[in-house]
Residue frames as qw, qx, qy, qz and C-alpha x, y, z in Angstrom:
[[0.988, 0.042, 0.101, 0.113, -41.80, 29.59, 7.61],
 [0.424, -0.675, 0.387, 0.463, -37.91, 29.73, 7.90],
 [0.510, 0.721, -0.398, -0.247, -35.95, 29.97, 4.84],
 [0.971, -0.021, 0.154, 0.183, -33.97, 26.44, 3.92],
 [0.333, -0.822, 0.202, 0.415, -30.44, 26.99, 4.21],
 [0.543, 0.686, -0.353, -0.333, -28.32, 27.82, 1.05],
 [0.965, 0.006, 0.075, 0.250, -26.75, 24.66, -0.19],
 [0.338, -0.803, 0.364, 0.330, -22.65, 24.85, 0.09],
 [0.841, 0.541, 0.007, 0.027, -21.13, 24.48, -3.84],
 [0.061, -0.827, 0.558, -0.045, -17.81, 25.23, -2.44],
 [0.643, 0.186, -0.743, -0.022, -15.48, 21.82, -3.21],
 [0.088, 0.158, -0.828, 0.531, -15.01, 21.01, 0.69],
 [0.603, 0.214, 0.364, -0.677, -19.25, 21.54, 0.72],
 [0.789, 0.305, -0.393, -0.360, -19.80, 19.46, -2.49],
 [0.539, 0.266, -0.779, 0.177, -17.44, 16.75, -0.78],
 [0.020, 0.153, -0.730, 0.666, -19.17, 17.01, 2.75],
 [0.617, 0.282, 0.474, -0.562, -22.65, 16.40, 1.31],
 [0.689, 0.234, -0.569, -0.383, -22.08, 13.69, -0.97],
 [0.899, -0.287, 0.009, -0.331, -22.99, 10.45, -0.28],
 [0.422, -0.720, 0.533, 0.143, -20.47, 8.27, 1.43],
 [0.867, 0.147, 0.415, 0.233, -19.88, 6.09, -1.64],
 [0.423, 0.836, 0.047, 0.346, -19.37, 9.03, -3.77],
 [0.214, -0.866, 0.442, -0.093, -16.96, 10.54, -0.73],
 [0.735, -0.111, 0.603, 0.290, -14.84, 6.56, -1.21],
 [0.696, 0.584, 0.296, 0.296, -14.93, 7.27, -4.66],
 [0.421, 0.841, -0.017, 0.340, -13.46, 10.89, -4.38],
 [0.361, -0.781, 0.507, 0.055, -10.97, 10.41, -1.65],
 [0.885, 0.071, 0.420, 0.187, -9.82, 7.55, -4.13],
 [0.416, 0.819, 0.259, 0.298, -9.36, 9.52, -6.95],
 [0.009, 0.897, -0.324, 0.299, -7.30, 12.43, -5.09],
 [0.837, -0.320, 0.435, 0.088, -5.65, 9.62, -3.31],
 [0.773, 0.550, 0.185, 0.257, -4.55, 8.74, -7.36],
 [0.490, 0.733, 0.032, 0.470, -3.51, 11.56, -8.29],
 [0.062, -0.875, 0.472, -0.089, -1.35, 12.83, -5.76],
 [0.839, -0.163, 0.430, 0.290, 0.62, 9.24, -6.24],
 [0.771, 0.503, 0.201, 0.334, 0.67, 9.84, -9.71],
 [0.079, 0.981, -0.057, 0.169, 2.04, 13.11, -9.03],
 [0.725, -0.557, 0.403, 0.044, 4.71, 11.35, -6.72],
 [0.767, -0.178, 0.471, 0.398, 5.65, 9.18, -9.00],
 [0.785, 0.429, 0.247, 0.373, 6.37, 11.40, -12.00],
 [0.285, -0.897, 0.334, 0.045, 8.22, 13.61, -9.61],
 [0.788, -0.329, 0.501, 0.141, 10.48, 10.46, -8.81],
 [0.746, 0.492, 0.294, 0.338, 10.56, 9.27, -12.75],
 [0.461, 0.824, 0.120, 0.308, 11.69, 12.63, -14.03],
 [0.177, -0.875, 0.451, -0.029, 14.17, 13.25, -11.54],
 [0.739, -0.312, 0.585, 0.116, 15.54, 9.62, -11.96],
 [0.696, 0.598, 0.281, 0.282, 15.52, 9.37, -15.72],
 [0.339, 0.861, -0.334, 0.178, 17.76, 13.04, -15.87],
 [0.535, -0.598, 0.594, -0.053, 19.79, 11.53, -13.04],
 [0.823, 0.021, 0.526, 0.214, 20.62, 8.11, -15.30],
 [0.725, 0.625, 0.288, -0.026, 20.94, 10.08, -17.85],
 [0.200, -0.901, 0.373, -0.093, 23.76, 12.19, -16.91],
 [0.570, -0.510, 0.638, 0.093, 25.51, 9.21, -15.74],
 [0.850, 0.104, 0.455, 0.244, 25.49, 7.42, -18.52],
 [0.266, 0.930, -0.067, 0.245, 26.76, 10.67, -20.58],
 [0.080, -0.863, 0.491, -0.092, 29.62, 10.36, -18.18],
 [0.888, -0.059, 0.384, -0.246, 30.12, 6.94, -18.55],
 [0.717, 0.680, 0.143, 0.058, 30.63, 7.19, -21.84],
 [0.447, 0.792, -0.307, 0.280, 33.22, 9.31, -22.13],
 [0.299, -0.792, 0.528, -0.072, 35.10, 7.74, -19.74],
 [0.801, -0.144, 0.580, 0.019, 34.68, 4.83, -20.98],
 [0.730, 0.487, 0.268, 0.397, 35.68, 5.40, -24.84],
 [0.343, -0.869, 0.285, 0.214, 38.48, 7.80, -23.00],
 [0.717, 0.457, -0.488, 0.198, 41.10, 5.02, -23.95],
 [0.234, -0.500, 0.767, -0.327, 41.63, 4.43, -20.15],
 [0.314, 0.254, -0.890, -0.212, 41.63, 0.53, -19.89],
 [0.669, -0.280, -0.586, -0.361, 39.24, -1.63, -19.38],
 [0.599, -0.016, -0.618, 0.510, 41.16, -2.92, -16.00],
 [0.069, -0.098, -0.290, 0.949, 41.63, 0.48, -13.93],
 [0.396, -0.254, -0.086, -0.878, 38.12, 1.69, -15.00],
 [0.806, -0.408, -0.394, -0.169, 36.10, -1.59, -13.29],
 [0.547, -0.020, -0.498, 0.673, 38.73, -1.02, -10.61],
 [0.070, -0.040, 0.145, -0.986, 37.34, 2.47, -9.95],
 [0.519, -0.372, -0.296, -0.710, 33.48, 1.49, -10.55],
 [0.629, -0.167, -0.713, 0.262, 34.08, -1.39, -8.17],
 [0.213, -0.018, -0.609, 0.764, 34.63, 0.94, -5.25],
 [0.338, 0.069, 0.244, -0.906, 31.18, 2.81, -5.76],
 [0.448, 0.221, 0.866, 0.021, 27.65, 1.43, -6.57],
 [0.093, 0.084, 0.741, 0.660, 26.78, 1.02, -10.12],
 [0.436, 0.650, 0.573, -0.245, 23.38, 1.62, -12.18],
 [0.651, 0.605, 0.211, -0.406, 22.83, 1.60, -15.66],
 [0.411, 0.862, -0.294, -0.040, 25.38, 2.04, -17.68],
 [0.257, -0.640, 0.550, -0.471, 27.76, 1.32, -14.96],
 [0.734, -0.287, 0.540, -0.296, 26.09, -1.58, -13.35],
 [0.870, 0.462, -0.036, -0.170, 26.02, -3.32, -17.01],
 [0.498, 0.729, -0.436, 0.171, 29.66, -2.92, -17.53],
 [0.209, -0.555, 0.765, -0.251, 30.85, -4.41, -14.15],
 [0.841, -0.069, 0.312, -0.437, 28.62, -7.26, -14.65],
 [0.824, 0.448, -0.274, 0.214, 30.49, -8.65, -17.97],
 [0.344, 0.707, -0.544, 0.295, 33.68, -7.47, -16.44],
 [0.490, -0.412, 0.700, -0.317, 33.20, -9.80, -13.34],
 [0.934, 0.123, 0.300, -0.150, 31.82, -12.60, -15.53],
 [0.699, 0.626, -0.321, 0.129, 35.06, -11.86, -17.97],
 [0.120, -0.636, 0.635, -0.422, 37.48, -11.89, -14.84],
 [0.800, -0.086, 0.553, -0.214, 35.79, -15.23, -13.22],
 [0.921, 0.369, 0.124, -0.032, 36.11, -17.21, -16.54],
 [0.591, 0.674, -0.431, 0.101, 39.48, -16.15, -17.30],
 [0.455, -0.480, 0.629, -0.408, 40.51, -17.34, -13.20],
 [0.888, 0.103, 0.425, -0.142, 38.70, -20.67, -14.33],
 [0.242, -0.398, 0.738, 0.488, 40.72, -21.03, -17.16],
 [0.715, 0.406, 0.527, -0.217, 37.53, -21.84, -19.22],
 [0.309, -0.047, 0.657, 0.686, 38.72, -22.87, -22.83],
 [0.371, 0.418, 0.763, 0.326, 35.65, -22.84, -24.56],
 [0.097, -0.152, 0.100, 0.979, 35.52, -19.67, -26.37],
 [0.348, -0.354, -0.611, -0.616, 31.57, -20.33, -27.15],
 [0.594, -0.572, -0.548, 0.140, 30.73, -21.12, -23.67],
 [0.443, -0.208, -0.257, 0.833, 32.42, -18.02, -22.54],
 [0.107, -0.225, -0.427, -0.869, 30.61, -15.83, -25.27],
 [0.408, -0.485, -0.698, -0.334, 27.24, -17.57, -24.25],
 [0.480, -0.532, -0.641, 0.275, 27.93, -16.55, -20.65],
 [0.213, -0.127, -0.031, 0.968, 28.94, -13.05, -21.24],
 [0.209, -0.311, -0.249, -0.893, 26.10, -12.43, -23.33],
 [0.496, -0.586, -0.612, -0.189, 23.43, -13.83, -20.49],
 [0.431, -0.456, -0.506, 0.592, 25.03, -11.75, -17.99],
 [0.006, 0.116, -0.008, -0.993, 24.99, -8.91, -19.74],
 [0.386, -0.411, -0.571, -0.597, 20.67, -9.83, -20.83],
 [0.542, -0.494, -0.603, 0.314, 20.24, -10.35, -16.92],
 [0.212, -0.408, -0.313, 0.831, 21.65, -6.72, -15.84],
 [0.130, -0.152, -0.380, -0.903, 19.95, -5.23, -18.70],
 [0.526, -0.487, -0.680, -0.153, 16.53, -6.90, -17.64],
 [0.375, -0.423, -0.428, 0.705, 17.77, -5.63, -13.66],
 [0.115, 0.046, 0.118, 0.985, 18.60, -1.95, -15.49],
 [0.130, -0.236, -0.555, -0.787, 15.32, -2.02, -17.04],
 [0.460, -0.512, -0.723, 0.058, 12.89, -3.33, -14.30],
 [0.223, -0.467, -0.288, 0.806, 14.26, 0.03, -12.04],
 [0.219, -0.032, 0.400, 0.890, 13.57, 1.75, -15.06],
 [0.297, -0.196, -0.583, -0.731, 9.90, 0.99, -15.66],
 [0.390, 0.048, -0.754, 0.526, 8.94, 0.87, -12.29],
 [0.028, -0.677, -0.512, 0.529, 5.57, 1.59, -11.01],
 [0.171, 0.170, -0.463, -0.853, 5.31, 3.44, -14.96],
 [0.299, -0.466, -0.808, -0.199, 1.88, 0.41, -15.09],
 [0.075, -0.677, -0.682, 0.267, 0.07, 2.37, -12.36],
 [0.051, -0.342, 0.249, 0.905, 0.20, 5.42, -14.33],
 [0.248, 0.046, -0.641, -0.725, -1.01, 4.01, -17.36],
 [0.211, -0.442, -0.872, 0.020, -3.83, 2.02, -14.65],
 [0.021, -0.539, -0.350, 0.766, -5.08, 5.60, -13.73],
 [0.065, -0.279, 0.467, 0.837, -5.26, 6.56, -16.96],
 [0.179, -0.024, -0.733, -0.656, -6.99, 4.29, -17.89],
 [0.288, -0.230, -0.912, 0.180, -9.70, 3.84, -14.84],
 [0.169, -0.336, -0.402, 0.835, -9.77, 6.91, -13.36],
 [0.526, -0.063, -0.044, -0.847, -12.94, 8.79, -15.65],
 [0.494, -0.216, -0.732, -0.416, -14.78, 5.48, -15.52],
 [0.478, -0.495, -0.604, 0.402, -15.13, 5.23, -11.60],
 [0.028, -0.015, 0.035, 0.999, -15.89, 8.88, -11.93],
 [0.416, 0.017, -0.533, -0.737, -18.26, 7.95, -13.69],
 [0.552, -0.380, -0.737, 0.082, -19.34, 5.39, -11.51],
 [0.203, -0.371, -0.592, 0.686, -19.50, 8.12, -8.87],
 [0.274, 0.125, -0.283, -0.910, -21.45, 10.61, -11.05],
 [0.452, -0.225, -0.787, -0.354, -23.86, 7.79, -11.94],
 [0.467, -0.354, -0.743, 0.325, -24.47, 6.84, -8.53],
 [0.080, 0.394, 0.343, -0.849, -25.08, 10.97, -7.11],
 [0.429, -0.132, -0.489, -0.748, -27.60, 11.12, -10.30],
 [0.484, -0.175, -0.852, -0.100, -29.02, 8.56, -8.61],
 [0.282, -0.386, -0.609, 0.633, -29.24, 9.50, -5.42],
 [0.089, -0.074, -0.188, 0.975, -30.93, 12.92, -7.01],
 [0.521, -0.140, -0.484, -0.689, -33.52, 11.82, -8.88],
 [0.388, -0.513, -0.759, -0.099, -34.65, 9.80, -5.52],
 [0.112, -0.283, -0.312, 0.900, -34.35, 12.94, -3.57],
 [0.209, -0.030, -0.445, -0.870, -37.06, 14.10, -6.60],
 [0.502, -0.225, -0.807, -0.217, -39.22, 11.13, -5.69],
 [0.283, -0.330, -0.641, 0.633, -38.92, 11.81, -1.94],
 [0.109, -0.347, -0.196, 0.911, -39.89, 15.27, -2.21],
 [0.290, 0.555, 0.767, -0.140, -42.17, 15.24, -4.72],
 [0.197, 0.930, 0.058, -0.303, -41.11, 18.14, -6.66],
 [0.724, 0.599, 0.173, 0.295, -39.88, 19.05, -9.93],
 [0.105, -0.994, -0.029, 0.026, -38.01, 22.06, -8.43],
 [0.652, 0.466, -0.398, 0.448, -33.90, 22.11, -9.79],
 [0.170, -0.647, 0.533, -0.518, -33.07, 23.73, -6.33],
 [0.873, -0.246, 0.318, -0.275, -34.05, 20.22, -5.00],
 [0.937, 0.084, 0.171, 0.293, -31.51, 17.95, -7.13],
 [0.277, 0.895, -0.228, 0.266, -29.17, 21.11, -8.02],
 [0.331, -0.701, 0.631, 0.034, -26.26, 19.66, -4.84],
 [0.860, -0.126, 0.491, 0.057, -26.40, 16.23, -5.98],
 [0.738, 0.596, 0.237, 0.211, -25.63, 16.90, -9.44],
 [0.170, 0.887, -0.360, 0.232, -23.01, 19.37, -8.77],
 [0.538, -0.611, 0.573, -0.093, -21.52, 16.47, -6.40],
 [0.874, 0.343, 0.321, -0.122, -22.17, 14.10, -8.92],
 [0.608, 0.717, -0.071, 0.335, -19.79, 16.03, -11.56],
 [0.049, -0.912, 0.386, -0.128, -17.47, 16.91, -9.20],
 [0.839, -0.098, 0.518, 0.137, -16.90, 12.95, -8.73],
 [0.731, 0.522, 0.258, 0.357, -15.98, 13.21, -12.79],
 [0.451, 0.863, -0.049, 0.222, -13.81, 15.78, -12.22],
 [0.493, -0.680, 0.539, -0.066, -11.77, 14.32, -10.04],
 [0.870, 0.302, 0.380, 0.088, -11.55, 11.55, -12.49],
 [0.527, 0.789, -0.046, 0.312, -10.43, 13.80, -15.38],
 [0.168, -0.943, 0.268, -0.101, -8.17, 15.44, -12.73],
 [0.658, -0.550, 0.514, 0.009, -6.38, 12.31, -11.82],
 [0.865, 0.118, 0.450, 0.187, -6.19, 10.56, -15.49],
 [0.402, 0.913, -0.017, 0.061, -5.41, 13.38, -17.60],
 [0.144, -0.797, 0.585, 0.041, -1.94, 14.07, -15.90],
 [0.690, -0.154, 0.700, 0.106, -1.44, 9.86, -15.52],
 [0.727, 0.651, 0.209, 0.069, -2.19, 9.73, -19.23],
 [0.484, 0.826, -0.218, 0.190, 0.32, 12.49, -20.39],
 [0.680, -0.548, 0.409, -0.265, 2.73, 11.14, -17.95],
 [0.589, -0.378, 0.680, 0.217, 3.48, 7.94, -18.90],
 [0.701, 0.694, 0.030, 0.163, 3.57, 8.56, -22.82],
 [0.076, 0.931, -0.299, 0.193, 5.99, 11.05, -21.97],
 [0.404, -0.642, 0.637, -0.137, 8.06, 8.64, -19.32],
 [0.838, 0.092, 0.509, 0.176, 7.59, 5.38, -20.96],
 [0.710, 0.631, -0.055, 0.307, 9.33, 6.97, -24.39],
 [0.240, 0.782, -0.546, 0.183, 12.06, 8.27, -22.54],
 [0.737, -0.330, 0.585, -0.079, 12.41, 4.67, -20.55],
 [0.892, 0.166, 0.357, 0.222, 12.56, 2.96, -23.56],
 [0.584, 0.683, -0.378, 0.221, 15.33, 5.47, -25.18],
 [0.379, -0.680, 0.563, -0.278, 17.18, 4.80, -21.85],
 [0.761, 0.000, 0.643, 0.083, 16.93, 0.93, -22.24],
 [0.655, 0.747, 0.003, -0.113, 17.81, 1.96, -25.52],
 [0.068, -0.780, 0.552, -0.287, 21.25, 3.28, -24.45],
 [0.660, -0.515, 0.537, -0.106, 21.51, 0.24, -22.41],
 [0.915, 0.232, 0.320, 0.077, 20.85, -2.33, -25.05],
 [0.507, 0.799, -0.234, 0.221, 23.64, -0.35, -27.66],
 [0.216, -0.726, 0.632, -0.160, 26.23, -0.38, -24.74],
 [0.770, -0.230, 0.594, 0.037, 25.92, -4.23, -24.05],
 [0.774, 0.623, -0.082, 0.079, 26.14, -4.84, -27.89],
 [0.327, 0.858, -0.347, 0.191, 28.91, -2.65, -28.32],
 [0.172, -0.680, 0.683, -0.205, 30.87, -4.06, -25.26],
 [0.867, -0.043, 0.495, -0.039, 30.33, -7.72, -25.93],
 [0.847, 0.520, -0.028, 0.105, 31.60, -7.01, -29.13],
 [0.110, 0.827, -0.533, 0.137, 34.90, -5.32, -27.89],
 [0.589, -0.491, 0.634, -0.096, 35.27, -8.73, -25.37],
 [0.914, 0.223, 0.338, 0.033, 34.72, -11.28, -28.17],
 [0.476, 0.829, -0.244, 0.162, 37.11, -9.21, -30.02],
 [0.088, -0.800, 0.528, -0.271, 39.44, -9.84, -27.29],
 [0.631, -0.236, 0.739, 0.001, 39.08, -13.68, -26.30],
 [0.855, 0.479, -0.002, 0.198, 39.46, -14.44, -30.44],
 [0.495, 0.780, -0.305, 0.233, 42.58, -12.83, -30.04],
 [0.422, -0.512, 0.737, -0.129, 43.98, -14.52, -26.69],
 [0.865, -0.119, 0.465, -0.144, 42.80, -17.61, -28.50],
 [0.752, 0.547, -0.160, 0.332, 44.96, -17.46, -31.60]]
C-alpha cells in the first residue's frame, strides 16, 4: 500500500490547502496589512514633512518681516499647514479691509471662522485614513479567529469522515487554522502600534495649528482696534 504523501506546513502549503473561506479570510488579512504598512509609510513621511515646514514657518514668520511681503511670497507657492492657515486670515483680512467693512465684531467673527475652517481643512489631511488603522486593529484577530474557528471545523469533520482519532489526520487543518490567527496578529499588532503612535503626533500637529491661529488672530484684532481708534 503506497505511503500518503507528506502534508506541506510550509506557509505557501498551509495557504494552498486551506479551505477557500479560510484562503478569503487570509488574502484579506495580508491584503490589511500591507495597506496598513502603506499608510504608515505615507503618515510618517508626511507628519516629518509638515513638521519641518511649520519649524520654518515660524521663524519666518516671527522674523519681523511684515505681514504684507510674507503672504506676498506664500501666495506664489501652495500652502499647507501652517502656511495654508495664515493665507487664509490674510485673504479674509485683505477682502474686508477692500469692503471697507466697519464693524469691528463682524470682522473678528469672520476672521475667526476662517481661520476654524482651514484648521478643520489642515486637520482632515492630517487624520486621514488614521480610522482604518485603528479598524484593523481592532478586527483583524477576530476574523482570524473567524478563520481559525472555521479550519477547526473543517478538521474535526475530516475526523468524522475518516473515522480516526489519528493527529496526522487533523494535524494540516489546524496548522492552517492558526496560521489564519496569525495573520490576524500580523496585521493588527503593527495597525495597533501605529496609530497610537500617529494619532499622538496628529494631534500635537493640530496642536501647533490651533496655537498659531490663536496667536495670529490675536496679532489682527490687535491691529483693527488700533486702525479703529
Amino acid at each position: 500500500m503506497p505511503a500518503e504523501p507528506a502534508a506541506n506546513f510550509s506557509l505557501l502549503g498551509l495557504f494552498l490547502s486551506a479551505d477557500w473561506i479560510v484562503k478569503i479570510v487570509m488574502i484579506g488579512l495580508l491584503a490589511a496589512s500591507i495597506w496598513c504598512w502603506a499608510i504608515i509609510i505615507d503618515k510618517s513621511m508626511l507628519y516629518g514633512r509638515a513638521n519641518r515646514q511649520m519649524n520654518q514657518f515660524e521663524r519666518v514668520f516671527w522674523s519681523g518681516q511684515s505681514l504684507e511681503d510674507l503672504y506676498q511670497q506664500m501666495q506664489e507657492r501652495p500652502s499647507m499647514g501652517l502656511g495654508a492657515i495664515f493665507v487664509a486670515a490674510m485673504k479674509e483680512w485683505k477682502r474686508s479691509h477692500e469692503q471697507n467693512a466697519a464693524s469691528f465684531i463682524g470682522m473678528q467673527a469672520r476672521l475667526d471662522k476662517v481661520l476654524d475652517v482651514a484648521i478643520a481643512r489642515e486637520s482632515d489631511g492630517l487624520e486621514k485614513r488614521l480610522q482604518f488603522l485603528a479598524t484593523v486593529a481592532a478586527a483583524s484577530p477576530f476574523i482570524g479567529l473567524f478563520g481559525t474557528v472555521w479550519g477547526i471545523m473543517n478538521s474535526f469533520t475530516s475526523i468524522a469522515a475518516s473515522k480516526s482519532t489519528n493527529l496526522a489526520v487533523v494535524a494540516p487543518g489546524i496548522a492552517e487554522a492558526l496560521f489564519a490567527t496569525a495573520l490576524g496578529l500580523l496585521a493588527a499588532i503593527p495597525a495597533t502600534i501605529a496609530y497610537n503612535k500617529l494619532s499622538a503626533d496628529s494631534n500635537k500637529l493640530i496642536g501647533r495649528l490651533e496655537s498659531f491661529a490663536d496667536e495670529f488672530a490675536t496679532i489682527l484684532s490687535r491691529q483693527l482696534e488700533a486702525r479703529g481708534h
